[in-house]
N, C-alpha and C positions, 0 to 999 in steps of 0.2 A: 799366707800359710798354705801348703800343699795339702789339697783332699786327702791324701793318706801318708800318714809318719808311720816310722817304728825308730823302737831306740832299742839296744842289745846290750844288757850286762850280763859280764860272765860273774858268776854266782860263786863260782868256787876262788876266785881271784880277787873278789870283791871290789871292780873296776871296770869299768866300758869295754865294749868287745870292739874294738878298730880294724877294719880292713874285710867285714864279711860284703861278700857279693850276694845282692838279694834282688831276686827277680818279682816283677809285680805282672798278674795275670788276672784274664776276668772268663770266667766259661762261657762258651758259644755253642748253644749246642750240647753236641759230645765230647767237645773239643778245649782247648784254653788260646783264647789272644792272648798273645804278648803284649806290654803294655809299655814298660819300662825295667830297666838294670839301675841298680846303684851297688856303693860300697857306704858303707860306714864309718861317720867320720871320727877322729879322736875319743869325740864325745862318746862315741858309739852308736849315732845317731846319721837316720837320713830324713831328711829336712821337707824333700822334697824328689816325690815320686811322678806327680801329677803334675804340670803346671797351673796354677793358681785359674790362672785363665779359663780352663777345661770342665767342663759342670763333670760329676760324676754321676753315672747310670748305675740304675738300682741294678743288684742281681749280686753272682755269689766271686766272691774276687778270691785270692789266695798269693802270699808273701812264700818264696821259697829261699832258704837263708843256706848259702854254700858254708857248714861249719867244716867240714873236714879240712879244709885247706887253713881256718883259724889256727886251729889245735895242732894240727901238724906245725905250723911255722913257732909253736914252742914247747916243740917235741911232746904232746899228754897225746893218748889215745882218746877216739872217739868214736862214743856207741851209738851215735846217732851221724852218717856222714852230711846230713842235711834234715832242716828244720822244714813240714810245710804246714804252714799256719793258712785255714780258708776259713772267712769270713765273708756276711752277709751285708750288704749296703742298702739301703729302703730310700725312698721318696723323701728329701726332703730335709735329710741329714747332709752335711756341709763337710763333714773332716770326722777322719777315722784315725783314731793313734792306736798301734799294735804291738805292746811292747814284746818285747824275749828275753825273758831271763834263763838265761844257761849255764848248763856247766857238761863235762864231758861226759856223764852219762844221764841227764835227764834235762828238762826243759820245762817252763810254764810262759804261759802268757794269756793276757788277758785283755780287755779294750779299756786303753786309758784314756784321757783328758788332750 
């Protein structure tokens, strides 16, 4: 299992969000490393940001989830063009799941299993 998941339900459709492009980042600094890009599969889910292999470094990371190109490809407006979810990572901890639960005008998420 890859050090960091997230899974995307859209809330107002009551069904997996497919097709969001989400960037995974870790601060440096002032700055953000790029880390990896994914999309979201069917399920709504990416499996795998990190490879397995990779230990992950403590510090503060951050998921940005491209929604406006979701929502536009079935025509609903959206008041958020992009989700950016930043969380911390400590010593010692193994795999972070992020989930997103959304809908065209609000968002929650919280640290799953």
């Amino acid at each position: 299992m890859s050090a960091i998941t997230t899974h995307v339900l859209d809330t107002a459709r009551g069904r997996p969000a497919a097709g969001i492009h989400v960037d995974l980042e870790m601060r440096a600094d002032d700055s953000w490393r790029h880390i990896a890009r994914a999309v979201t599969d069917a399920d709504g889910r990416i499996r795998s940001l990190i490879a397995d292999a990779v230990p992950l470094d403590a510090g503060v990371y951050r998921l940005t989830y491209e929604t406006e190109q979701y929502f536009q490809a079935s025509n609903r407006a959206a008041f958020y063009p992009r989700v950016i979810v930043e969380f911390s990572v400590t010593s010692g901890e193994s795999h972070y799941h992020v989930p997103l639960l959304l809908s065209p005008f609000g968002y929650t998420t919280y640290r799953g299993t």
